[in-house]
C-alpha positions in Angstrom: 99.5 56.5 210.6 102.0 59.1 209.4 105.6 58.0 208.0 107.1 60.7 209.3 107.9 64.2 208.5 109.2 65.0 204.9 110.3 68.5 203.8 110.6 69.9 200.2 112.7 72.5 199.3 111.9 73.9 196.0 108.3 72.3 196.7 106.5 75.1 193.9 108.5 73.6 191.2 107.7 71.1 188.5 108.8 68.6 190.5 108.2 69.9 193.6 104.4 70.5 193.2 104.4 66.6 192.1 106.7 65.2 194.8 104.7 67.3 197.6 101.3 65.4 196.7 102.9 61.7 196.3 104.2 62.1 199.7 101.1 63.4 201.1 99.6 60.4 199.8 101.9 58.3 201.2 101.1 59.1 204.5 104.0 61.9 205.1 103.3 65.0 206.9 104.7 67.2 204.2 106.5 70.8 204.8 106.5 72.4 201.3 109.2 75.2 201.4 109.9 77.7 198.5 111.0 81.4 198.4 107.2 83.0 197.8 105.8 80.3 200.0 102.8 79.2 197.9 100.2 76.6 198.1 99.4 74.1 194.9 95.9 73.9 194.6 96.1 70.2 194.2 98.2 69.4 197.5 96.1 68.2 200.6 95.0 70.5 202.9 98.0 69.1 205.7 100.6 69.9 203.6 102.1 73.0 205.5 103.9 75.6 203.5 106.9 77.7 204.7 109.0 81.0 203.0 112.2 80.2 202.5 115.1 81.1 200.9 117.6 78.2 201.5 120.6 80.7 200.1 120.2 82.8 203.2 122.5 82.7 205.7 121.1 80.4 208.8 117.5 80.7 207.1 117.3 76.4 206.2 118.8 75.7 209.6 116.3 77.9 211.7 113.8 76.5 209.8 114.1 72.9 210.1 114.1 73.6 214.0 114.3 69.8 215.5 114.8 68.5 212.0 113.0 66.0 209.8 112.8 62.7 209.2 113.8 62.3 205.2 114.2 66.4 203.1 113.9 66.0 199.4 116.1 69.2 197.5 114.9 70.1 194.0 117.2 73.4 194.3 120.4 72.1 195.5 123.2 72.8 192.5 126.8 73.0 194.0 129.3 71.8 196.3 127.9 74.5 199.0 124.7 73.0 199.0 125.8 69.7 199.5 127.5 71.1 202.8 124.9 72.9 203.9 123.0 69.1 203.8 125.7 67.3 205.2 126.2 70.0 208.1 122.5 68.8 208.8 123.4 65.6 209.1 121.9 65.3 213.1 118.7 66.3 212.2 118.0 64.9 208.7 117.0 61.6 208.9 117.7 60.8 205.1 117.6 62.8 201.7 116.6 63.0 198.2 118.4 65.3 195.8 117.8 65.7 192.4 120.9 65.6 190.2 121.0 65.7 186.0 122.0 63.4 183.4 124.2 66.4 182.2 126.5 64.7 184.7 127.8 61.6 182.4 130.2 62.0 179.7 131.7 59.4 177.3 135.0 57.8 176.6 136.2 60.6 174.6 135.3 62.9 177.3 132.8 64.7 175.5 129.8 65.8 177.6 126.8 68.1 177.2 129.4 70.8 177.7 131.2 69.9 174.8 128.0 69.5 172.7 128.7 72.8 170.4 131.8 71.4 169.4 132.5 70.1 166.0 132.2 66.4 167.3 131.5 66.9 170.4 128.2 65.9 170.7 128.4 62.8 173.4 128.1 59.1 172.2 126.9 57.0 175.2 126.0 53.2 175.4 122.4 52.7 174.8 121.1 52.1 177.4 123.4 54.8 179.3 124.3 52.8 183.5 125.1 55.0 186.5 128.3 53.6 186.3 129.1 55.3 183.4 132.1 57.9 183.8 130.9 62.0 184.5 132.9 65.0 184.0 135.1 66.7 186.6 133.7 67.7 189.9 134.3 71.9 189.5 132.3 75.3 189.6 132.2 76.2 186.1 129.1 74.7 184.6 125.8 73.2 185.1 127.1 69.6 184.8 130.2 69.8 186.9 128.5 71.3 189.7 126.4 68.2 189.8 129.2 66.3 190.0 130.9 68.0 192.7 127.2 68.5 194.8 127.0 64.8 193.9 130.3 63.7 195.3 130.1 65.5 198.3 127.1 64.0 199.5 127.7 60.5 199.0 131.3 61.3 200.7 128.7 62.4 203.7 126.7 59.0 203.2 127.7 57.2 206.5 126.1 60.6 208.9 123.7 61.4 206.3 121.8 58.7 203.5 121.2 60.0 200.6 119.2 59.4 197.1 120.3 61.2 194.2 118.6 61.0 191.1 119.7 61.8 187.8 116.5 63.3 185.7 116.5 63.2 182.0 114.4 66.0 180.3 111.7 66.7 182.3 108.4 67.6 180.8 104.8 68.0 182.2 102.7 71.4 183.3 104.9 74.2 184.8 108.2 73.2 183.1 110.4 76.3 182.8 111.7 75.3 179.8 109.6 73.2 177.7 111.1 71.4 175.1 107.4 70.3 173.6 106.6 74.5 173.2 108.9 74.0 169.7 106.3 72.1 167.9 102.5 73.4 169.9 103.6 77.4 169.2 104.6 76.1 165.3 100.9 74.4 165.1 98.9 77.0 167.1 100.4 79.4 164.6 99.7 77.6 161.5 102.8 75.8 160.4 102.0 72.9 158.4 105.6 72.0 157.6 108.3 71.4 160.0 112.6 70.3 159.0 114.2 67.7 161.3 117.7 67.5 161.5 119.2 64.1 161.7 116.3 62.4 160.2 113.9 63.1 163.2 115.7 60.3 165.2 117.2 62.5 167.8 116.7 61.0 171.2 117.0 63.0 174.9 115.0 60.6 177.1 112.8 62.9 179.0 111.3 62.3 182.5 107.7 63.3 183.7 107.6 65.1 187.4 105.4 63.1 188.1 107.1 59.9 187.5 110.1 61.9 189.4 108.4 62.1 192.1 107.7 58.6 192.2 111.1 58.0 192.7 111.1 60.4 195.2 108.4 58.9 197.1 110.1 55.6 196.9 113.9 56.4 197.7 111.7 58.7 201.0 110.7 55.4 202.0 113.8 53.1 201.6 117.1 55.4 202.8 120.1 54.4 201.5 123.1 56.2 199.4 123.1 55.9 195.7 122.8 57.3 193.0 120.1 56.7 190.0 119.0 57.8 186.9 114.9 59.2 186.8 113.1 58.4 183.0 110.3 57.6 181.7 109.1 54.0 180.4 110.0 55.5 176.6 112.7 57.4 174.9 111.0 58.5 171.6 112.7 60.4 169.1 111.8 63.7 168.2 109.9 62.6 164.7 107.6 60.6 167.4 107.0 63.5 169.7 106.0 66.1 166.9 103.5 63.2 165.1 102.2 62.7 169.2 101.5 66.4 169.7 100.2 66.7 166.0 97.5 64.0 167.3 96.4 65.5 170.5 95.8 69.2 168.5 94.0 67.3 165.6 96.5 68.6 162.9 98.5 67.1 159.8 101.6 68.3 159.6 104.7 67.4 156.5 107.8 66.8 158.0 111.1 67.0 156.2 113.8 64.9 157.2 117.5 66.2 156.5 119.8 63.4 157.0 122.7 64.3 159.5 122.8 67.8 160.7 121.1 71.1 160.1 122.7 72.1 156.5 122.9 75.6 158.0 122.2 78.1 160.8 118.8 76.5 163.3 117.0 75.3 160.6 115.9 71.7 161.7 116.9 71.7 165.1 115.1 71.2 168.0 115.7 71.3 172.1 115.5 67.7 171.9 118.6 67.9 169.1 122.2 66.0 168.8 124.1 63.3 166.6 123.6 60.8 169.3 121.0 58.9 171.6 120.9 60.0 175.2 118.6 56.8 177.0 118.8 56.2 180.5 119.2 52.7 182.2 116.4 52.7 184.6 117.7 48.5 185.5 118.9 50.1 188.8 115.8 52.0 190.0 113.5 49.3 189.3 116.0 46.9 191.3 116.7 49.0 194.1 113.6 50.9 194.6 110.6 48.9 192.7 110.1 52.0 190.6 107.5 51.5 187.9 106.3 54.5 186.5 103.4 56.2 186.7 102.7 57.1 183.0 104.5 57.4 179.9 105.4 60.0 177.7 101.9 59.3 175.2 99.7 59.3 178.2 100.6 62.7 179.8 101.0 64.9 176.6 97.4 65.7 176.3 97.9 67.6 179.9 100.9 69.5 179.1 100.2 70.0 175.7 96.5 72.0 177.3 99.2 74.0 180.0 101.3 75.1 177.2 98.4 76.4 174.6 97.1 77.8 178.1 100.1 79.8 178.6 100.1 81.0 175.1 96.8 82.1 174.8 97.5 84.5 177.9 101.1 85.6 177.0 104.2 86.0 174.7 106.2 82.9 174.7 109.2 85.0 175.2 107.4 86.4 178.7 105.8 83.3 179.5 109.1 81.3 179.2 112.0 83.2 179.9 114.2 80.7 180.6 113.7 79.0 177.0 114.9 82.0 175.3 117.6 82.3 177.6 119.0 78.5 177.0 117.8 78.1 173.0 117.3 81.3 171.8 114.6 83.2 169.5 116.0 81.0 166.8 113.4 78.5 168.0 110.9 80.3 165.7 113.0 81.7 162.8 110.0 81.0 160.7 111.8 83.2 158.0 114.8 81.0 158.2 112.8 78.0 157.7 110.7 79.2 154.9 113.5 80.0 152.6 115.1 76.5 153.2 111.7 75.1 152.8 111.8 77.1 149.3 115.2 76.2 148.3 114.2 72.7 149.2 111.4 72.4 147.0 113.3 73.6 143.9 115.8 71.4 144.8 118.4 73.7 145.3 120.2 73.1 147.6 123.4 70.7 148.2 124.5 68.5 151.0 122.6 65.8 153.2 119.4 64.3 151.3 116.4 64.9 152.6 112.8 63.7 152.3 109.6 64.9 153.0 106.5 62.4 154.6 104.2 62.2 157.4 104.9 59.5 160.2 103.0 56.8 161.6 104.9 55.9 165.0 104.7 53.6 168.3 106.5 54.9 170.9 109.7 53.4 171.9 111.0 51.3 175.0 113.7 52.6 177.2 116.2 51.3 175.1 115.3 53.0 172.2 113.2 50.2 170.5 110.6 51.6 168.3 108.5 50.9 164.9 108.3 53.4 162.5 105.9 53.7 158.8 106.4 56.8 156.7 103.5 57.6 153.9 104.8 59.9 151.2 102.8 62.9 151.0 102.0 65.7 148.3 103.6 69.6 149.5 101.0 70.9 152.0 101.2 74.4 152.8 103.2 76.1 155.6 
């Protein structure tokens, strides 16, 4: 018996492609709408797939024709999507929007916007509530139009129910920017040393799509307007995710700690970077929705860690992701950079935070940021 009729706008995205098959599965007949149209290969042979641009004028309205019964929006970033939502209030039954963590800010007002600052890399409670305070509601970055598509819909909540979920760092096959491409490219090009800035404890709680979409599937089923943070079981640091990926490719690699932040220029940083934690509370999802996740950061890296050398193998990681150079930059891999740290390092050269150099043993940490760490000193190894 079918649930009803779910659409998904975006539905070719990481999330998208994920979200399209849990609903499937839950008995939805599923609309999948995205500019080009496409098809997943995994998605079940009901799901029907529309061409859509939702920025064209009329286009989302004509297409919904009678309407649906619950629309879930990966693509919705600003206050003029939320009213293009809300003005659809008679013939969406409920909807799901995915919102960002960039969204919070702490009690000094520093954000992810402020992050470049001297200082201004945020310091949130650990674990990090919904009900902690965001940045302004405005159109000038990626976080404040969040907030302001955020408040506008739940101002709408009483003609129109809506879910909006607040994803951490989202990982798994056909991320546009994958954060986990820092440390495969450095091992499928035969790096054997690696610097990590603020003793490799670095912490951006990341979010698989496909535990996303579990949320999705839920919040589909029980309408209602809130708002909720979407993460995975763990938050591990960054020394845990390089000593993960190291595992599934079969490598060793040294790792060299530098103790604060990067002594100079990139070298040591990584996209999962900063001074401070960033863990989600995921109390409120479990309580509201009965979310438990699907897997856990360990468990799906063998699967995106295969997509990425996939892509690699086939392209230029500058063509194959775009966006990553666009948000981080080709200082990602300044191998030069690195080397001559490396070099200063080893003759002991160089001033400023300590460092050390070891390999790591580690179990993945809880959501709120419990985890056991050994280090065994190690002898150089080459780069």
């Amino acid at each position: 018996m079918s649930r009803g009729h779910a659409w998904v706008l975006g539905a070719t995205g990481q999330i998208g492609r994920a979200a399209v098959r849990a609903l499937a599965a839950d008995g939805w007949e599923v609309t999948a709408a995205s500019r080009g149209g496409g098809r997943d290969g995994t998605w079940d042979a009901g799901v029907r797939t529309v061409a859509l641009d939702r920025d064209e004028e009329g286009a989302l309205e004509r297409a919904l024709g009678e309407g649906c019964d619950v629309l879930v929006d990966m693509v919705a970033f600003d206050g003029a999507h939320a009213r293009q939502l809300a003005g659809l209030a008679g013939r969406i039954g409920s909807a799901v929007v995915i919102s960002s963590g960039a969204v919070y800010e702490d009690g000094r007002g520093r954000s992810f916007d402020t992050q470049a600052e001297a200082d201004g890399f945020p310091r949130f409670p650990v674990p990090l509530p919904e009900t902690q305070a965001t940045v302004a509601p405005g159109e000038t970055t990626y976080g404040t139009r969040k907030v302001l598509l955020e408040r506008e819909l739940l101002a709408a909540g009483d003609a129109l129910p809506v879910t909006l979920l607040r994803a951490g760092a989202v990982h798994g096959p056909y991320c546009r920017t994958p954060r986990e491409l820092y440390f495969v490219k450095r091992l499928l090009d035969g790096r054997r040393r690696r610097v990590l800035a603020y003793g490799g404890g670095s912490r951006f709680h990341p979010v698989h799509a496909s535990n996303a979409a579990e949320l999705i599937r839920l919040a589909a089923g029980k309408p209602g307007s809130r708002v909720l943070n979407a993460a995975d079981p763990q938050a591990p640091a960054v020394a845990e995710i390089a000593s993960a990926i190291d595992d599934v490719l079969g490598r060793e690699t040294e790792t060299v700690l530098i103790e604060g932040p990067p002594p100079e220029g990139h070298v040591g940083v990584t996209p999962w970077s900063g001074a401070h934690p960033v863990v989600y509370d995921m109390t409120a999802a479990g309580e509201q929705l009965g979310y438990r996740p699907v897997t856990g950061y360990a468990e799906s890296l063998p699967e995106t860690v295969e997509w990425l050398a996939g892509q690699l193998a086939e392209r230029d990681w500058r063509e194959a992701f775009p966006k990553m150079l666009a948000n981080y930059g080709a200082w990602l891999f300044d191998y030069a950079a690195e080397d001559a740290w490396l070099e200063a390092h080893d003759r002991g050269a160089l001033s400023g935070p300590r460092s050390c150099a070891f390999r790591v043993v580690y179990g993945f940490g809880v959501a709120c940021g419990v985890h056991v760490t050994s280090c065994r000193p190690v002898s150089p190894v080459s780069r």
